[in-house]
C-alpha positions as CSV (number, residue, x, y, z in Angstrom):
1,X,-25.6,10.9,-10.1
2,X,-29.2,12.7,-10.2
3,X,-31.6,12.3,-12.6
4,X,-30.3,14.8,-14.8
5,X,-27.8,12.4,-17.9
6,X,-25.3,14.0,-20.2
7,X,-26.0,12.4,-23.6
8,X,-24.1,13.2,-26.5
9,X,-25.7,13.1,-30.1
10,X,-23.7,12.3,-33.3
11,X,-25.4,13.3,-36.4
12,X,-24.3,15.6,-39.5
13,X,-27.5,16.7,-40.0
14,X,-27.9,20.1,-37.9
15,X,-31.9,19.7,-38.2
16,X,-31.7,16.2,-36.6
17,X,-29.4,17.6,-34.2
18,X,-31.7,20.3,-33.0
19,X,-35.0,18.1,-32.7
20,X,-33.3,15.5,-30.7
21,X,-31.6,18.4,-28.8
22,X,-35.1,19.7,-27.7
23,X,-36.6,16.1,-27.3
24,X,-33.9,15.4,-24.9
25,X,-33.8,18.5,-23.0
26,X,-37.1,18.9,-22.2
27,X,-36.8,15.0,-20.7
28,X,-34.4,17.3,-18.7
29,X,-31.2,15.8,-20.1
30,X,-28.0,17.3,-20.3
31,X,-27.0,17.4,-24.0
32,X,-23.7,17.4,-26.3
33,X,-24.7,17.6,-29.7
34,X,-21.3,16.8,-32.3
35,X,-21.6,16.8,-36.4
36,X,-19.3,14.2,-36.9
37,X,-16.9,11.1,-35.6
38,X,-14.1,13.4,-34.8
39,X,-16.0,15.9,-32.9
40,X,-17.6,13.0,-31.2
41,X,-14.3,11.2,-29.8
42,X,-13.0,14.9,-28.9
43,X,-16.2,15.4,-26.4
44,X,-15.8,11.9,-25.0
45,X,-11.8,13.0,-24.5
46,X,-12.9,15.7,-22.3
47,X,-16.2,14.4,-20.6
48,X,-17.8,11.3,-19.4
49,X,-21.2,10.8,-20.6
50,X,-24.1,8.6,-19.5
51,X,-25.6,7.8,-23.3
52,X,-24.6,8.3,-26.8
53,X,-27.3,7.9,-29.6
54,X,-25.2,8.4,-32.9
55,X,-26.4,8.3,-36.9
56,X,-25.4,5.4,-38.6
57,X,-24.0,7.0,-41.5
58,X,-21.8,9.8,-41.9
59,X,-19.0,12.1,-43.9
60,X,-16.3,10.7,-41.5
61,X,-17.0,7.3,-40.7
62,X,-19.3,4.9,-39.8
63,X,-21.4,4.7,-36.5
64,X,-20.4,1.4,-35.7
65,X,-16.9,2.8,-35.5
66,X,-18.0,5.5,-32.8
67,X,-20.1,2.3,-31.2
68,X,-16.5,0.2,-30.9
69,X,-14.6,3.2,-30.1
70,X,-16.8,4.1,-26.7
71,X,-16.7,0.4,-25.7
72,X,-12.7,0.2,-25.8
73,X,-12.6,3.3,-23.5
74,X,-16.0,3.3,-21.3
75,X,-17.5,-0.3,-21.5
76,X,-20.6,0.5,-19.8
77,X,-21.3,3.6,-21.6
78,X,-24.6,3.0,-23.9
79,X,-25.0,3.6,-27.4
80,X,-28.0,4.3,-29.5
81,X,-27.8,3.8,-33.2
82,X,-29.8,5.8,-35.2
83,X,-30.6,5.1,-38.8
84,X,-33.1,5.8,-41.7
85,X,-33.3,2.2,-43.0
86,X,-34.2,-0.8,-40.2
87,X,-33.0,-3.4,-41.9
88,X,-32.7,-6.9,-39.6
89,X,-29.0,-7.3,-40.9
90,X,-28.2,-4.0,-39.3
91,X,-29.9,-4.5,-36.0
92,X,-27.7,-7.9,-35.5
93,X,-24.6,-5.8,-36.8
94,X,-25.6,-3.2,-33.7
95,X,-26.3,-5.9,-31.3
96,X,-23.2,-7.7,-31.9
97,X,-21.3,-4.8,-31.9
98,X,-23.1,-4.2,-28.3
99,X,-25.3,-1.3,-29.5
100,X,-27.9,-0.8,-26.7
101,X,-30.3,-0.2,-28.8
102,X,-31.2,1.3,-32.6
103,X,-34.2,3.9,-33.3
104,X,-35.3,4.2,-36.6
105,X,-35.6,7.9,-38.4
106,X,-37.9,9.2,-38.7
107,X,-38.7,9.0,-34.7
108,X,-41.4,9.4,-32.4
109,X,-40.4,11.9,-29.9
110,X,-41.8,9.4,-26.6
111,X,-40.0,6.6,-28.3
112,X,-36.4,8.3,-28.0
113,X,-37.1,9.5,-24.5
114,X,-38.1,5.8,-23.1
115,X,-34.9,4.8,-25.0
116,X,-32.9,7.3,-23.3
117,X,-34.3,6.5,-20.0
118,X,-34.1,2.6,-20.1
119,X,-30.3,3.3,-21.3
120,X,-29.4,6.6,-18.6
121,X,-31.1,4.4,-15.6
122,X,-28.5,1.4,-16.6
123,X,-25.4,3.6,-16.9
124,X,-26.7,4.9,-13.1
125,X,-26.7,1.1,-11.6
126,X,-23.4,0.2,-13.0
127,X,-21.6,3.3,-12.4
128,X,-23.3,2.9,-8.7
129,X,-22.1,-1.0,-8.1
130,X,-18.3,0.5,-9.8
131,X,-18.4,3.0,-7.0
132,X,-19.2,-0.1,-4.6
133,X,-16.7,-2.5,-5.5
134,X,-14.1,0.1,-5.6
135,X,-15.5,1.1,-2.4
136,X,-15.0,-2.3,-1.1
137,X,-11.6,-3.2,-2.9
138,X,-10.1,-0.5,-0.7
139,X,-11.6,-2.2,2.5
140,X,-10.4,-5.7,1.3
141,X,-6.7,-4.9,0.8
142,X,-6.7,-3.3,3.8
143,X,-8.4,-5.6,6.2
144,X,-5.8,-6.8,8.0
145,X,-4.6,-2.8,9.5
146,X,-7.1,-3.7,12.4
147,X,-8.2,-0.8,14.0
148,X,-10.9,2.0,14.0
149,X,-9.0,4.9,15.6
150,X,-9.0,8.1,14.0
151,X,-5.4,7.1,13.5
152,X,-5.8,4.0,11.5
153,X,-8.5,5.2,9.7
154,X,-6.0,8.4,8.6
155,X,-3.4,5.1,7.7
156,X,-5.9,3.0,5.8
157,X,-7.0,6.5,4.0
158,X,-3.5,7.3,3.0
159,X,-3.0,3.2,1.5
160,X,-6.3,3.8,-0.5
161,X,-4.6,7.0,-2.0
162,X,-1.0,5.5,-2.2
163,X,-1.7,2.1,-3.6
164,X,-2.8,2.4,-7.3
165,X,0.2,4.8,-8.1
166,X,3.4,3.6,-9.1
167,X,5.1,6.0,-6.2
168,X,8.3,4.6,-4.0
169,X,6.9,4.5,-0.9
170,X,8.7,4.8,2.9
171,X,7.3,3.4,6.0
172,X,8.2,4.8,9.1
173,X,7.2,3.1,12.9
174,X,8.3,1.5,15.5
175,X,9.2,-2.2,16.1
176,X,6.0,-4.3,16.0
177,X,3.7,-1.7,14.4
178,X,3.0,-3.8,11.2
179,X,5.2,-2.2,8.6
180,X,5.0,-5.4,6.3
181,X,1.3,-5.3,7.0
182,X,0.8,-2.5,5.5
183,X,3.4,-2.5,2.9
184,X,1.1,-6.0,1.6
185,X,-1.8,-3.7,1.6
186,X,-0.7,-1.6,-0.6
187,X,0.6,-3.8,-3.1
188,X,-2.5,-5.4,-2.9
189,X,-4.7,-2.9,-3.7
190,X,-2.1,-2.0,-6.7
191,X,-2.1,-2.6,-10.4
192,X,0.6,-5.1,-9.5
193,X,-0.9,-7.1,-7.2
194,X,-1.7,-10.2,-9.2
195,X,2.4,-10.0,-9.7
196,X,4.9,-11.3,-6.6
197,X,5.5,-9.6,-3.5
198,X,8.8,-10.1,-2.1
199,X,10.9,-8.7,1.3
200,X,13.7,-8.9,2.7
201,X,15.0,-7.9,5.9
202,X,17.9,-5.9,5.0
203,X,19.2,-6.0,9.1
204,X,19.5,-9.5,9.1
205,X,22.1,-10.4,6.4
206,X,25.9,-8.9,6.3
207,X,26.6,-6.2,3.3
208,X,27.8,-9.0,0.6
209,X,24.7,-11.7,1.4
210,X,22.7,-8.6,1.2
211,X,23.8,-6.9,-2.2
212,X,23.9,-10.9,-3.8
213,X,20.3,-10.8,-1.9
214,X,18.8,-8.0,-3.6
215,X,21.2,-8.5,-6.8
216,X,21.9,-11.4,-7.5
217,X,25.6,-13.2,-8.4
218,X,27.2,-14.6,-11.4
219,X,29.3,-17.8,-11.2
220,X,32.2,-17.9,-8.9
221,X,31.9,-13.9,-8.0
222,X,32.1,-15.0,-5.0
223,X,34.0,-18.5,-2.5
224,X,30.6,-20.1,-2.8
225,X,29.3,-19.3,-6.0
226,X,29.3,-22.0,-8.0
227,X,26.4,-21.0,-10.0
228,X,25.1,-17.5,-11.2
229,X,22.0,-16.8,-9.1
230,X,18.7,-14.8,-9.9
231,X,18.2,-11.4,-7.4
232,X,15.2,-10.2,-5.5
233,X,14.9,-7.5,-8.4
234,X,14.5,-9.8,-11.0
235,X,12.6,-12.2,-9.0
236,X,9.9,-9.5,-8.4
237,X,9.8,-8.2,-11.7
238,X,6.2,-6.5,-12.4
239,X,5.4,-6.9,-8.8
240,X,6.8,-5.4,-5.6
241,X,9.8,-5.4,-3.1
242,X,9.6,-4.5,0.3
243,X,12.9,-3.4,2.0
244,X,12.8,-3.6,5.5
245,X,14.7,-1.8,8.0
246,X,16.4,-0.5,5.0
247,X,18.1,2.1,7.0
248,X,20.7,-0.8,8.3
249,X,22.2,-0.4,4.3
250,X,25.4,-0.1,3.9
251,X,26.3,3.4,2.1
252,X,27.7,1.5,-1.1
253,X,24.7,-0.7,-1.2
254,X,22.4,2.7,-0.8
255,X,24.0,3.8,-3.9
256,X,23.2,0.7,-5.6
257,X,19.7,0.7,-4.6
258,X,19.5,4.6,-5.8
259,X,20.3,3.6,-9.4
260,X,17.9,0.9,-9.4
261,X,15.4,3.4,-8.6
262,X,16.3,6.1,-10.2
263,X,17.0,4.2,-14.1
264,X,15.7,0.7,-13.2
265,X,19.5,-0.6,-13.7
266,X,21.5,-2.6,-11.6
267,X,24.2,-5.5,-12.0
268,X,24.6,-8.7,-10.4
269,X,27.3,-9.5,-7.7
270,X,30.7,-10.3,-10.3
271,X,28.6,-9.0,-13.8
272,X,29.6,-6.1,-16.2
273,X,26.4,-6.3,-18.1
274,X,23.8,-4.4,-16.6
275,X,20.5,-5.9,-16.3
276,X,16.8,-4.0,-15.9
277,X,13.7,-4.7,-13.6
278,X,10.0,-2.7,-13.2
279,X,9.9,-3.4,-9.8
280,X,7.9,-0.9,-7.2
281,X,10.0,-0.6,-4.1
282,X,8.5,0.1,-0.6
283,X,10.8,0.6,2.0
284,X,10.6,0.9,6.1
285,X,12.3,2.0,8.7
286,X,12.4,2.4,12.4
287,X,15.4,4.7,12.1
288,X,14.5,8.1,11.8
289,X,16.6,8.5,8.5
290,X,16.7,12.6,8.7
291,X,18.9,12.1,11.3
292,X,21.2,9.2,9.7
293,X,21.8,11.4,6.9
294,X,23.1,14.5,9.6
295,X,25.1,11.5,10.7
296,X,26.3,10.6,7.0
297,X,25.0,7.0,7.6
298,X,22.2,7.1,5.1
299,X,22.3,9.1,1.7
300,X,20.6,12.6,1.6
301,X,19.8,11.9,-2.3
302,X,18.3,8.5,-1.7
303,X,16.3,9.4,1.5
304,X,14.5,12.1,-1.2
305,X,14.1,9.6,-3.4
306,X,12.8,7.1,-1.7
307,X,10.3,9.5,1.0
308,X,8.3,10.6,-2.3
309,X,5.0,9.2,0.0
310,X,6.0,8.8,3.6
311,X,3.8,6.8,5.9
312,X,4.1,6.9,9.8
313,X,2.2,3.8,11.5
314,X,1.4,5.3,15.0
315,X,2.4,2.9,18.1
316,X,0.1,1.2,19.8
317,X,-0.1,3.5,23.1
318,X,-1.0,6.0,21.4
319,X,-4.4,4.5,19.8
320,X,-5.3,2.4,22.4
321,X,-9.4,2.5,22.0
322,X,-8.2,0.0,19.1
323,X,-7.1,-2.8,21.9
324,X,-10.6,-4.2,22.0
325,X,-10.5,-4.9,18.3
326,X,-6.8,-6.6,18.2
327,X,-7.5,-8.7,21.0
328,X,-11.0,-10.0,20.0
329,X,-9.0,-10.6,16.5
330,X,-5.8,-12.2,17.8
331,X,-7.3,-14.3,20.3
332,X,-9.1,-15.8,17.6
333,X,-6.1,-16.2,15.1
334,X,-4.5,-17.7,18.8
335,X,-7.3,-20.1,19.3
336,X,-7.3,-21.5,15.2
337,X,-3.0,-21.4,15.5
338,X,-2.5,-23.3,18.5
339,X,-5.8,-25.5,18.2
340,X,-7.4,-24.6,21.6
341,X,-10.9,-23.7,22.2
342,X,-12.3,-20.3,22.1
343,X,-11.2,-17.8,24.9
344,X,-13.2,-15.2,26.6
345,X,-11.6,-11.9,27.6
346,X,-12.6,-10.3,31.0
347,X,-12.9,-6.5,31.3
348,X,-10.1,-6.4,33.7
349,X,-7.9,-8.1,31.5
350,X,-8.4,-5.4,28.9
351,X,-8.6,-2.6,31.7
352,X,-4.4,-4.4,32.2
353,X,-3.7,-4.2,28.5
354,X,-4.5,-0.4,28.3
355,X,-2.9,0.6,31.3
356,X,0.4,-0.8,29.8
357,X,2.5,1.2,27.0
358,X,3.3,-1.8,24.6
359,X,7.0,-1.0,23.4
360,X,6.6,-3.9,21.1
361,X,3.7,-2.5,20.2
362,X,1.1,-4.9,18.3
363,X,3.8,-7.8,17.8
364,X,3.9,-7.6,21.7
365,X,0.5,-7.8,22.4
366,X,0.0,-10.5,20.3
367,X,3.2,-12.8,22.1
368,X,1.3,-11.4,25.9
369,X,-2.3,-13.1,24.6
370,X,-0.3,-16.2,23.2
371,X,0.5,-17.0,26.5
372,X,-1.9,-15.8,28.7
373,X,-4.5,-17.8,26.5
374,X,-2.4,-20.8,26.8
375,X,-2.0,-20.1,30.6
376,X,-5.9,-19.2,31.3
377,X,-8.6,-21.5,32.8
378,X,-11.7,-22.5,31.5
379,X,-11.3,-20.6,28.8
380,X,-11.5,-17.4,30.7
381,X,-8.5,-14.8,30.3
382,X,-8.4,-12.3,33.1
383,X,-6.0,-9.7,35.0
384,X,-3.9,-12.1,36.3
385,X,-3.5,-14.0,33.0
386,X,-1.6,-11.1,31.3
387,X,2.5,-11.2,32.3
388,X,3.7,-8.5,31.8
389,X,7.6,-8.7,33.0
390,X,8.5,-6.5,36.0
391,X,4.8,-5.7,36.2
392,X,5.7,-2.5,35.1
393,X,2.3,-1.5,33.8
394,X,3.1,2.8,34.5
395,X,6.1,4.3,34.9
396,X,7.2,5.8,37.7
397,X,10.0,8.5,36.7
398,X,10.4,10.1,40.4
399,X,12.0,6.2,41.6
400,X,15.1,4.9,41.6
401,X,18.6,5.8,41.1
402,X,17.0,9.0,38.7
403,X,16.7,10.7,42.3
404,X,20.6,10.4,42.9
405,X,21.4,12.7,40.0
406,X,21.7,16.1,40.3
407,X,19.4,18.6,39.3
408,X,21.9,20.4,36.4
409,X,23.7,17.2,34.1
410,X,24.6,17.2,31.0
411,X,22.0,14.8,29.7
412,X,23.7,14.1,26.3
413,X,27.4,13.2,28.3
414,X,25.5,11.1,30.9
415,X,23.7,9.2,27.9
416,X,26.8,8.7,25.6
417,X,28.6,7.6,29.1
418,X,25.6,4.6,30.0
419,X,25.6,3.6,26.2
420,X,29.5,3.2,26.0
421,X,29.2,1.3,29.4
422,X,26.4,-1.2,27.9
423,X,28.4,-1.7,24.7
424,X,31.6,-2.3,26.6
425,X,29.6,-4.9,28.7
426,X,27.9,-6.8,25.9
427,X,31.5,-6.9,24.0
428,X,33.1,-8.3,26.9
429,X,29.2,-10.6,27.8
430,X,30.2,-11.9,24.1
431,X,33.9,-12.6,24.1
432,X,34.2,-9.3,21.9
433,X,32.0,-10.8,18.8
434,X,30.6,-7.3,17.8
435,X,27.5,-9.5,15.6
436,X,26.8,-11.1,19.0
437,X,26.8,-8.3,21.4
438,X,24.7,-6.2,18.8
439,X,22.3,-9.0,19.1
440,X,22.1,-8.8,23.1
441,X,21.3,-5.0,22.8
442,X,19.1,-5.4,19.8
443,X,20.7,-3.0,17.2
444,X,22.1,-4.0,14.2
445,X,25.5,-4.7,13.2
446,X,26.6,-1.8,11.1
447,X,25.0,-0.1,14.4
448,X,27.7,-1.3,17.2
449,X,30.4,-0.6,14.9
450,X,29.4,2.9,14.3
451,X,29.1,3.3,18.1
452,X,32.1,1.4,19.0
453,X,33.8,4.4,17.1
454,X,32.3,7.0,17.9
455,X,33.0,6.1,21.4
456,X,36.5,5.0,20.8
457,X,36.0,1.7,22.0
458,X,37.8,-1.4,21.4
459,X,36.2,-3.7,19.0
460,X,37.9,-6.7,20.8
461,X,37.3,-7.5,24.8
């Protein structure tokens, strides 16, 4: 804010309104001159001033009403009372009311600009230091996205923007990129965050623990249920629930979820009586849901519904000037966890750690520097401290059995042909307990049994 303050005057006198309207201007003042209590709440409707200096008395009200009314919607905007009798009982009326000050008519014209000063140069400072702690609000919830990439700072941007709105929100990234991470900063930095925060991994429970999960269950809906049992929705009510790797829903539980996001409705596992949450849902995914919903595994009129703000956390190869930071962060986390004195990273250790591509991405390099820093001496972590297994720190496409093919394949037949292979291996690797050999090949369950048909395989071998 420069020098210049917008002050609006309330008087219904249209000669006080012009001599304070010159005092003020020539001070170099912005001013909003109103003839009454209606006119003045209109122009605070529309504008934000830095001062209001109002008559006590007039045709539509009282000043003190104007006083009360700017302190319900502005509390640091200061008010001047003006009045043509000084009487001590209204001074403590104004002060207690949190009048700034009161000049009394008739005025001296230096006397209202040093008023006006004082008050301007205090709406300046606190309007400065609101600036500053929302300035620094959006740092704190966001302090644990580590990183200062051009990428990350794009992400922690996007969390300031997203984060005070009410918006569904979907995260997209790979495994180990910090979906929860950010999914807590948000709700953080929300109007909810003094409310709960609650997730749920939706890949790790079967389609009925899942729905009673997110739902809840009345007594004996279920072999089990011998008392009715309160929902993640209702749990979280006023605060937040984070869905991960929400793309693993079933298709009937999808179309549960959608009403609770679409009327805020939803019924317990074995209820007829609807029951109603305000609950802000953030979802992620590692699935790339456009392409489950060509597949008619995900719902087109959910995945609308619930990508109203989409949020991509990039992997870690691709920002890895942030590597530095994470390390010199997790080793300390390391040391405080497992109670071991403080480790010092060599430059060839780091030079090892960006040469590799992290498919696990940060959750990855955080397991690599929990052992390396149990493993390294003296407290020294170097090169040959960091496993990484096969070594395999660059690729090397030209190798191996990739030579033997010939130059014109169908890629997509040779593909679908390896992936029935390893599912027909991990069935047979598991004595043909589809939850077990989804668990080997690290998809989900409602995963293996969509591949198992669509490769016409046999559930059982």
């Amino acid at each position: 804010m420069n020098d210049m303050a917008k002050i609006l005057i309330v008087d219904d006198e249209p000669s006080m309104l012009r001599i304070l309207t010159v005092i003020l201007a020539d001070a170099k003042h912005s001013v909003t001159a109103s003839g009454g209590l209606n006119e003045a709440r209109a122009a605070l409707a529309k504008e934000r001033f830095d001062l209001v200096i109002t008559d006590k008395k007039m045709p539509d009200g009282d000043g003190l009403e104007l006083l009360r009314y700017c302190h319900e919607n502005d509390p640091d905007l200061p008010v001047v009372m003006l009045t043509a009798v000084a009487t001590v009982e209204l001074a403590v009326e104004a002060m207690q009311a949190g009048a700034f000050d009161f000049i009394s008519k008739p005025f001296v014209p230096e006397v209202v600009t040093a008023v006006a000063r004082r008050a301007t140069e205090r709406t300046k400072l606190l309007r400065e230091n609101e600036i500053l702690r929302e300035e620094a609000k959006r740092h704190i919830f966001a302090e644990d996205i580590l990183g200062e990439s051009p990428a990350i700072l794009r992400l922690k941007e996007t969390i300031a923007k997203v984060a005070p709105t009410n918006a569904t929100v979907l995260i997209t990234g790979e495994t180990g990129t910090g979906k929860e991470l950010v999914a807590r900063a948000i709700h953080k930095g929300s109007i909810r965050s003094k409310e709960t925060f609650l997730a749920v991994n939706c890949a790790a429970l079967s389609e009925q623990l899942l729905e009673s999960e997110l739902f809840g269950h009345e007594k004996g809906a279920f072999t089990g249920a011998d008392r009715p049992r309160q929902g993640l929705f209702e749990a979280a009510h006023n605060g937040t629930l984070f869905l991960d790797e929400a793309g693993e829903m079933s298709l009937s539980l999808q179309a549960k979820l959608l009403r609770v996001l679409t009327d805020g409705q939803f019924l317990r596992v074995g209820a007829s009586v609807p029951r109603s949450a305000d609950v802000r849902v953030i979802v992620a995914t590692h699935r790339d849901l456009r392409e489950r919903v060509k597949d008619g595994r995900f719902r087109e009129d959910l995945y609308y519904r619930l990508a109203v703000v989409p949020i991509e956390i990039p992997p870690l190869r691709d920002r890895k000037e942030d590597i530095p930071v994470l390390v010199d962060v997790l080793i300390n986390q390391i040391s405080k966890d497992l109670k071991i004195k403080d480790v010092s990273v060599r430059d060839s250790a780091l030079e090892k750690l960006r040469g590799y591509s992290f498919p696990g991405n940060v959750r990855e390099l955080r397991n690599l520097l929990e052992r390396a820093c149990i493993l390294a001496k003296g407290g020294i972590l170097t090169a040959d401290d960091i496993y990484i297994q096969s070594d395999q720190v660059t690729s090397d496409i030209g190798a191996g059995p990739i030579n033997a093919l010939p130059e014109d394949i169908d890629l997509t037949a040779v593909l679908a042909d390896i992936e029935a292979q390893l599912i027909q291996r991990a069935l047979r690797n598991s004595g043909g307990v589809q939850a077990e050999a989804a668990r080997k090949l690290g998809i989900s369950r409602s995963d293996i049994a969509y591949k198992i048909k669509k490769h016409k395989l046999s559930g059982e071998m």
